[in-house]
N, C-alpha and C positions, 0 to 999 in steps of 0.2 A: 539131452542136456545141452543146453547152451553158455555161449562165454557172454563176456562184457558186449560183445559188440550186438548181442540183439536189441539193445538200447537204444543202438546207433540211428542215426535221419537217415545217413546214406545209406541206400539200395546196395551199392558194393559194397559197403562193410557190414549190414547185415547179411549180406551173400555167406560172408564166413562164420556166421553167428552160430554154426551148427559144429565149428570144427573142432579136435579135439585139443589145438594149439588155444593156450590162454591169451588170448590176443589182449593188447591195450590198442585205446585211438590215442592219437598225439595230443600228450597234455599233459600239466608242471607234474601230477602224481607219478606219469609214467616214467616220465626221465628222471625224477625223485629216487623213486625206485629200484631204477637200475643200478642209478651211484650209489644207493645206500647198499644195493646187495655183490654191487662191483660183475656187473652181467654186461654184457658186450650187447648191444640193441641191434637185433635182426630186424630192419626197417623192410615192409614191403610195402611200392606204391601201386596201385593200377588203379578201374578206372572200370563201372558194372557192361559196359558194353564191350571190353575189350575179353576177345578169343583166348586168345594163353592165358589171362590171366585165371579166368573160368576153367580153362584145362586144369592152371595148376593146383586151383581150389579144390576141384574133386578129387587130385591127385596127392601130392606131396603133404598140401597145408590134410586133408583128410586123414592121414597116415597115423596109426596110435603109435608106431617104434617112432615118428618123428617129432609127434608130438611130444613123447616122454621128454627125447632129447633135449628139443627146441626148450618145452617149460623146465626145466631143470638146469641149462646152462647157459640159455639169453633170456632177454629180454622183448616177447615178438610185440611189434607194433604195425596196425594198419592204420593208408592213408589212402585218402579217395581223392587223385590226384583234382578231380574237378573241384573240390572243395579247398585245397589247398594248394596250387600252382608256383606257388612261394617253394615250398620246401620242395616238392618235383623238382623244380628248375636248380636247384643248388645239387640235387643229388644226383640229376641224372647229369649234370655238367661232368662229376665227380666220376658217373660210370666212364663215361666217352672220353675221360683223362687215362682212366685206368685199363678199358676193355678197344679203345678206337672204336666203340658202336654205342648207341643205346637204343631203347624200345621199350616197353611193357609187357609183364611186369618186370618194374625196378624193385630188384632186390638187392639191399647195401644194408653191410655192416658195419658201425658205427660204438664206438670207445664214449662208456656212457658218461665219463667225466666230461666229456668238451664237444662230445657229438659228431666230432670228427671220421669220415669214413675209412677203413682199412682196406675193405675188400667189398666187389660189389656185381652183379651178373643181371642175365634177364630170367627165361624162363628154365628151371633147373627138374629136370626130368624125376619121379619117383625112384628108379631104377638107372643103373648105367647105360644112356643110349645116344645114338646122335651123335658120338663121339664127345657128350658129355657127362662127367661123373654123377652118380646120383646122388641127390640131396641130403641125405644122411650120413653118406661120407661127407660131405662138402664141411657139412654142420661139425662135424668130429675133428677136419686137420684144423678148421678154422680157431676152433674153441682151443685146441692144441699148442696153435700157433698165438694165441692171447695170453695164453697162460706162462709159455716158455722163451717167446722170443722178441721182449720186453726191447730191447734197444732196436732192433730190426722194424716192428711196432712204430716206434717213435719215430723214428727217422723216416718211415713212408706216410706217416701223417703228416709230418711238417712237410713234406715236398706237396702234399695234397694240398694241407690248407694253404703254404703258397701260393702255387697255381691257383685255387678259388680267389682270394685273395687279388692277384694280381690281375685276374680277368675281369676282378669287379671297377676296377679301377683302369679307366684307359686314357689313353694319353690324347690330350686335345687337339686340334689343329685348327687353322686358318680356315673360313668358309666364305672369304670376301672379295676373291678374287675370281672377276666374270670370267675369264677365259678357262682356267682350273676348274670354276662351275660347271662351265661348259662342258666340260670334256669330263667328269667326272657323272653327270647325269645322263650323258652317251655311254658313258661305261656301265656304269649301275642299268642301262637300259639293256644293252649290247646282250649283257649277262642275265639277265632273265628271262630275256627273249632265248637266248641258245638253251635255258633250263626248261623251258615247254614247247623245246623243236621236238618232236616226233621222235623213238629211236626206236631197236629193235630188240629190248630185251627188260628184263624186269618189273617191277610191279607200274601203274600208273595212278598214279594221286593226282586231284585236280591242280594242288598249287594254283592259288587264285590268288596271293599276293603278289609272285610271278608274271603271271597272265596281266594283272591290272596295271604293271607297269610297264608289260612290254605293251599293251594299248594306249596307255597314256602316252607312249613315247613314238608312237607312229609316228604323230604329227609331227615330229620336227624334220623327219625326212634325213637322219642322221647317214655317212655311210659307215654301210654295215656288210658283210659276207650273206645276211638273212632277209627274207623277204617279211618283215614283222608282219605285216598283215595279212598276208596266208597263214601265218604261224598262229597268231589271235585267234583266226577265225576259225581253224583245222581242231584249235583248241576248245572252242565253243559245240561243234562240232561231234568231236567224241564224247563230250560231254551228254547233249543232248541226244544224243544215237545210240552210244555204247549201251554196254549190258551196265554199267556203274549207275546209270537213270532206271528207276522203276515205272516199265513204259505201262504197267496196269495199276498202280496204286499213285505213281507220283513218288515224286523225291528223288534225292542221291544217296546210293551208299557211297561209303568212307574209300572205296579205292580200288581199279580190280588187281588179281593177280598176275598180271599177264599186260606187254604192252601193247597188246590189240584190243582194249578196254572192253574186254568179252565181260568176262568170271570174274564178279563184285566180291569182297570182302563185305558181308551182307549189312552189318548193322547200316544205320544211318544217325548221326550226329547233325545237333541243329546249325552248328558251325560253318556245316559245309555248307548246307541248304542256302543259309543265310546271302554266305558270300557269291556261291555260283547263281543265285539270283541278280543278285546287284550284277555280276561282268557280263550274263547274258542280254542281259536290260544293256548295257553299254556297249556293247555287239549293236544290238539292233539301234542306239539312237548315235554308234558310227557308220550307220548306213548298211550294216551288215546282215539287211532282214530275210532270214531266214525262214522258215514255215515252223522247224522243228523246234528251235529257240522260245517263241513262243509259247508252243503247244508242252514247253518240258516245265516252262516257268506256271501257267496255269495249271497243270497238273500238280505242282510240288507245293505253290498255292492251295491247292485242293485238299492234299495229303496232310498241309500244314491244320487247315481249318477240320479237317474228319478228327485228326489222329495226334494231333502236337496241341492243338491249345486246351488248354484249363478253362472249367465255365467263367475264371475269374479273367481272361482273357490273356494273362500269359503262356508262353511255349515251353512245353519239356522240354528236358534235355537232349534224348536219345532213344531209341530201338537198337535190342539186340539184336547182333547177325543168327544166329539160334534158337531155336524153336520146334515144339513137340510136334509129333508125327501124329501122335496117341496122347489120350490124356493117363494111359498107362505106362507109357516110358520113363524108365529112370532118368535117362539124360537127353536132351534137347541137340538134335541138330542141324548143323551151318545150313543157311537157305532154304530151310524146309519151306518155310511160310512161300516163299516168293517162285521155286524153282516147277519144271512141269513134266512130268515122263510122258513121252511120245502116244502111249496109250492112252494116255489125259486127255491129248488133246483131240484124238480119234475119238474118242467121247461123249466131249463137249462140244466139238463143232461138226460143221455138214460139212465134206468130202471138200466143196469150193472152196468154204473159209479157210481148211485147212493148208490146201493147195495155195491159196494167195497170202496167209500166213508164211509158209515156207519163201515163197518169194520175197515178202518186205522182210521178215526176221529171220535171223538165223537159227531154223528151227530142222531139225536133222532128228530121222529112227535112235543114231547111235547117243544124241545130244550132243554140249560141250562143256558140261560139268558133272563127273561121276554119273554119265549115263542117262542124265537129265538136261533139258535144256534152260539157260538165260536168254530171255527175250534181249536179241541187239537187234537195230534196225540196219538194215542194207544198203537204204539209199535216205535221200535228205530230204524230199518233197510230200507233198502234202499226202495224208493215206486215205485210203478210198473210203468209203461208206462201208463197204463190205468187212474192210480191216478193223474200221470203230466197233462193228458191230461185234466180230470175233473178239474183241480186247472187252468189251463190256460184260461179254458171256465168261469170260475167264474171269473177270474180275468179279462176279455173283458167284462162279464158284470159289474166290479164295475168299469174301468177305460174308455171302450169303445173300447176299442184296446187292442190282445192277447199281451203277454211280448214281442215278438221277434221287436215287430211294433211301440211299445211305449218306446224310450230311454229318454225321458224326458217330464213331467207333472207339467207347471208350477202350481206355488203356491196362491191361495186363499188368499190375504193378509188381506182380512177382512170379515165379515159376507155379507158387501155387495157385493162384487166380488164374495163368494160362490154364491149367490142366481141369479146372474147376468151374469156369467162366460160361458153358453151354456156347459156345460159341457156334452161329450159321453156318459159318464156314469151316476154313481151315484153322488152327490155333495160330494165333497171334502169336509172334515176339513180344519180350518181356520193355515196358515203357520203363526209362527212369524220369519219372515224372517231376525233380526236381526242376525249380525255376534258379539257373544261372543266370546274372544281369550282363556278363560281358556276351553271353551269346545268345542270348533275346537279343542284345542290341543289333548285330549281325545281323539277323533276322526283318529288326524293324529297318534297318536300311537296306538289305537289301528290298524288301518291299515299298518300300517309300522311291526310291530310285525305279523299281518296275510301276509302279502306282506312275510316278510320273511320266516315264518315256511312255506304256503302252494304253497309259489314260484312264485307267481301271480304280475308280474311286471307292472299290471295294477291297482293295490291298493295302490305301490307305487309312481306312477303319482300320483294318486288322491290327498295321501297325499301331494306329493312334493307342487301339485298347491296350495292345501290351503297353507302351510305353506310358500309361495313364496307370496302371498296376504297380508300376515298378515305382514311378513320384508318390503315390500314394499307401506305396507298404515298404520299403524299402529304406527308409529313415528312420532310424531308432533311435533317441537321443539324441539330436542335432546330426547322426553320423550316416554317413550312407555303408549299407552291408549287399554283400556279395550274392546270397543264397537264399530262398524261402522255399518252404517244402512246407507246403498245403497250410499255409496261415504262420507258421513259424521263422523269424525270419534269425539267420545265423551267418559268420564270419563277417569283417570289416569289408569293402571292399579292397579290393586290391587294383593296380595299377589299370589292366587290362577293362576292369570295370567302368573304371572312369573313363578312360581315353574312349572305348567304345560304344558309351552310353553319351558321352557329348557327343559323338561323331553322331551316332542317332539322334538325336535333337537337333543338330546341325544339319541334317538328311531332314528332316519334318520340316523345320523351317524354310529348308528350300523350296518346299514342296506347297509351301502357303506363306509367300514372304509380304504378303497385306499382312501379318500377325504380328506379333512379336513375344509371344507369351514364350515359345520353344526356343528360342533366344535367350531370353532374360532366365528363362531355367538352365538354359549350358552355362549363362556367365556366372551363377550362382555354385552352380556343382562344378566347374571350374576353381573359384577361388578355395572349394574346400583341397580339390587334388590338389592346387598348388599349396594349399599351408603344411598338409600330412604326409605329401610323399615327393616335392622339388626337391631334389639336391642342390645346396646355396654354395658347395664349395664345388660341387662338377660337372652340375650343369644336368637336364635330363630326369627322369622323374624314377626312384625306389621303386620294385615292385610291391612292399606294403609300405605300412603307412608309419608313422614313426613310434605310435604306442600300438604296435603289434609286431614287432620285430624283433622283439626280447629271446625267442628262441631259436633262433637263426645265427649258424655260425657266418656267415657274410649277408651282406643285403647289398642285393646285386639290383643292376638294372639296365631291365631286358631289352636290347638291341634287335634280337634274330629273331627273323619269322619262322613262323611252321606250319601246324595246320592252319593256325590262325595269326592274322597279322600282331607286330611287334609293336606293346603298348607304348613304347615310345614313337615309332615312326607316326602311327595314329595319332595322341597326343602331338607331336610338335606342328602336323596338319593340322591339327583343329585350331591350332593358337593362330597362325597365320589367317584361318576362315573366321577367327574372332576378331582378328585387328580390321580385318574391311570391314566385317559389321559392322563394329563400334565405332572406329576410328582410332582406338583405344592404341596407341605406340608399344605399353607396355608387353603386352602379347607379343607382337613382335620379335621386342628385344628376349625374352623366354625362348622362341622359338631359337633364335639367333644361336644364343649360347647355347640350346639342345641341340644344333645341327653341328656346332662345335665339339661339344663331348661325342660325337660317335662321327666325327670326319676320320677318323683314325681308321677305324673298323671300314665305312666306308671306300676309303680308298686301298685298302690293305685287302680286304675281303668281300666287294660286293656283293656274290652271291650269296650271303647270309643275311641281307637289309634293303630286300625291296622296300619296304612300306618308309623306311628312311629318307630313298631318292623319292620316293613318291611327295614324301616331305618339304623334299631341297626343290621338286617341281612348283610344288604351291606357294615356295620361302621366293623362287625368282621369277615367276610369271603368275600371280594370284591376279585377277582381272575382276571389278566390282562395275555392276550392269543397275546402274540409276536410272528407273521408267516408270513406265504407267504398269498396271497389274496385266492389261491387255495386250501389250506387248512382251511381256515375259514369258506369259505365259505358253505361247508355239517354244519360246527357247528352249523349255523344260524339255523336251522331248526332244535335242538336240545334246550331242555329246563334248561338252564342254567343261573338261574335270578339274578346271583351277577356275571357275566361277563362280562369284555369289552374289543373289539379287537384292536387291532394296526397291522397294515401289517406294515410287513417289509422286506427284502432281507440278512440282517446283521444276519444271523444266523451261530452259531458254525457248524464248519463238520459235514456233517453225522446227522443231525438234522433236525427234520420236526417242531420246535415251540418251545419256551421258555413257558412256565406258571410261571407269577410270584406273590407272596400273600405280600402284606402289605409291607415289606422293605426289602424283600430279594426275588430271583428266583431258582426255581428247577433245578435238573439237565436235564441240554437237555434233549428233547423225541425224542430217536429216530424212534420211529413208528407213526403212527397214535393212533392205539389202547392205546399205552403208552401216550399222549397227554393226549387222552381222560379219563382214567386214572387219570393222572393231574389234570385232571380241576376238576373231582367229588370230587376227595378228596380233593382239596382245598377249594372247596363249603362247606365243613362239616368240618372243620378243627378247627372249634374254638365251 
């Protein structure tokens, strides 16, 4: 028997459609509901590729004594945090107030008159373990403590809603003074750069909002304790080398466990893909051209085109880290699909390959994951013929077909299709095939940025077709929306959509600046972000929009990065890459007053807003490159991150290019070299 949520679009919340908790999705009937029956709302959020959250579905939410409880004296509600990021972000702020951590799944309970949180955790064990309570007690003091300790109640909500409250609203500062600029964009540098130095202990996540500004901030040659570009490129590095890159299928998972970037936390998210495309491509067009760089970005390309796009030419979301052994297994496990027992490989290969395997990978009898090995690479140069051919043979036995034979794999949409699918090879991980518009965009600029440095006009099809998908279904009633799942399209957009779906039109443009059509479409999807989601009195843009905000105890707006960069630092770069366009002041002045509203946070806390300085870099050195298409185009493959071009014919004599900075233009250049010239120094010029 199933509950409400087999109904559901989202893959995680029909994940729980089987449980025996009556679950509701977030909607007026459900919150209705609770106030009318005065039930306390057991909100859980996660997210179908995340690990606990999947533990705790077959676990706790599966439980019939919990169930009983759960439907008898709350109210349980499921959110799929990709679908709604809005409400995540206010709850999990609420965990990290209450718990000093947060993570997935978010489980917070919430007083169904005003939606306010009381109490709120992450993954809460079936049984007592881990040195945490089990969930059935959890459920009993809480219910306990709703019932009896009515003014103790009250008083931790109003310090809660406060603090929300107070964080949504922060306090402005000055952003006009060159010298304070100065030293505050070395600082916001200084601090990102030390957040992707090397260390020797815990898990390691790409952080490519990090990464991109401590590359962007080479150039000024700040002093610093750090050598940024060892650090940039050491970053690119484990990247492409570690076991976190799938050196037979292509892509990135989400992170490994370990800081020697061994043992992937297996899923993969298009988010990341997107972004560590774009800073490898920016590695290699800072000079930093590596062998592996390359060969990690066409493969993840590859993996993109097999295994992430839709015939409609959008990318899915995500791949599980989890996957069946058997198509008779109850339960699916971590890195099946990807991981290889030593006997595997004695196998599939002849004596040599294996032998020269062990030397480029780190491949050992005992392995280094539960007795199995993850392919990491050893060294950073180019691999032999003998090594391709070992990796090609592994990759027909996990897909069934070598690379040259297999251009496309479809997608596993559920446990049951994995188990069910006849599959050649090994069983796939579970695809959430939804189409996200803020991380397609991701996607299409990171490929549009490798399309350009590494010249490959077949990265920029791929992206063109996504971003052709997304203008062409993604508008429903004059409105731009967030979500489409296989022709249906659902939720408003939200902030993160906007900002990073102009940055992808702003990325294409670059990439073909004879046009103007990818232009004139950001300034269009521009004026609607700025009617539905500017703040007029603070400056900086809500994360929704202002008629979908109605069930939101605050309407915050997001400053800090995470996995993915902060739609406002995004946003207030794109304004500033719309004012050279256009020529257009008013952009400007929006950016002006959104580097205003978060100078506070800024100088108070820069490790929480790279993509902000990355902002205040493009707000005081944006540099606009006036030429012919002939000479722009060598630039493109040159790393120039507060640049943008205009072709034109309308040049003085004797002249190959205008460079012009802020409200005035240099003197013609008449070389090339003298150009290029131009443009660095106006990069560094403030």
């Amino acid at each position: 028997m199933t509950n409400r949520l087999a109904e559901a679009r989202s893959l995680y919340l029909r994940k729980h459609a089987e449980n025996p908790i009556d679950w509701w999705s977030w909607c007026d009937e459900a919150l209705a509901t609770a106030r009318d029956q005065n039930k306390p709302i057991f909100l859980s959020i996660g997210y179908s590729s995340c690990h606990w959250c999947t533990v705790m579905e077959g676990e706790a939410f599966s439980d019939s004594a919990i169930a009983e409880y759960m439907n008898a004296n709350f109210l349980p509600i499921k959110v799929d945090r990709e679908e709604r990021p809005d409400i995540d972000s206010i709850y999990m702020q609420a965990l990290q107030m209450m718990s000093g951590q947060g993570g997935w799944p978010l489980n917070i309970f919430l007083s169904p008159e005003d939606l306010v949180p009381f109490y709120a955790g992450t993954y809460f064990p079936l049984e007592p373990r881990y040195g945490r309570p089990g969930f059935l007690q959890v459920l009993q003091a809480l219910r306990r403590y709703y019932d009896t300790e009515k003014e103790d109640l009250s008083q931790r909500k109003a310090l809660i809603i406060e603090s929300l409250l107070t964080s949504a609203i922060l306090q402005n500062g000055a952003i006009n003074q060159e010298v304070a600029e100065n030293e505050l964009l070395r600082q916001g540098w200084e601090t990102s750069t030390g957040v992707i130095t090397p260390n020797q202990s815990g898990n390691s996540f790409p952080m490519i909002p990090y990464a991109e500004l401590a590359l962007r901030g080479n150039r000024f040659s700040f002093p610093s304790q750090y050598d940024g570009m060892e650090i940039c490129t050491q970053r690119g590095l484990d990247l492409a080398l570690g076991g976190i890159y799938d050196h037979l299928g292509g892509g990135f998972h989400r992170y490994t466990v370990d800081p020697s970037w061994t043992v992937p936390h297996f899923e993969k998210m298009l988010y990341d893909n997107g972004q560590i495309v774009e800073y490898l491509a920016n590695l290699w067009s800072d000079g930093i051209k590596k062998p592996a760089f390359m060969r990690s970005v066409a493969g993840t390309v590859e993996w993109l085109r097999r295994e992430m796009t839709a015939p409609e030419g959008y990318f899915y979301a995500a791949q599980d880290a989890d996957s069946f052994i058997s198509p008779t297994d109850v339960e699916p496990e971590e890195g099946a699909f990807y991981v290889w027992s030593y006997s595997e490989l004695e196998e599939l290969l002849t004596s040599e390959e294996l032998t020269e395997l062990q030397q480029q990978f780190t491949v050992t009898p005992n392995g280094n994951f539960e007795g199995k090995n993850v392919l990491q690479r050893r060294h950073q140069g180019e691999l032999s013929a003998k090594i391709e051919i070992a990796l090609s043979k592994l990759f027909a036995a996990r897909y069934g077909k070598k690379p040259e034979a297999l251009r496309t794999f479809p997608p596993a949409a559920n446990n049951q299709e994995a188990k069910t699918g006849g599959w050649p090879g090994r069983i796939p991980a579970v695809t959430d095939t939804k189409m996200i518009v803020a991380w397609n965009s991701l996607m299409i600029s990171g490929l549009a940025k490798a399309g350009g440095v590494f010249q490959q006009p077949l990265y920029l099809e791929i992206a063109i077709r996504a971003a052709t998908f997304i203008l062409q279904n993604q508008f429903v009633d004059g409105r731009f929306h967030r979500l489409n799942y296989q022709g249906e399209v659902a939720v408003l957009a939200q902030s993160e959509d906007y900002a990073l779906f102009i940055k992808a039109l702003l990325d294409l443009q670059a990439c073909f600046p004879e046009q103007k059509s990818w232009l004139e479409t950001a300034i269009a999807l521009q004026d609607e972000f700025n009617e539905f989601l500017w703040s007029v009195e603070l400056g900086g843009y809500y994360n929704t929009a202002t008629d979908a905000s109605q069930d939101l105890i605050v309407r915050e707006r997001s400053y800090a990065d995470n996995a993915t960069p902060s739609a406002n630092g995004v946003a207030i770069a794109n304004l500033v890459r719309l004012s050279l366009l256009t020529d257009d002041l008013h952009y400007l002045g929006l950016a002006e007053q959104g580097l205003k509203a978060f100078s506070s946070v800024m100088r108070n806390t820069p490790q929480a807003c790279p993509s902000l300085f990355s902002a205040l870099d493009w707000y005081r050195n944006s540099t606009l490159i006036r030429s012919t298409i002939e000479q722009i185009i060598p630039l493109m493959t040159k790393y120039l991150p507060v640049t943008e071009f205009v072709v034109t014919s309308d040049l003085p004599p004797d002249s190959v290019g205008l460079v012009c900075q802020g409200f005035q233009c240099l003197a013609p250049a008449e070389t090339e070299q003298q150009l290029l010239q131009q443009v660095q120094q106006s990069q560094t010029r403030a």
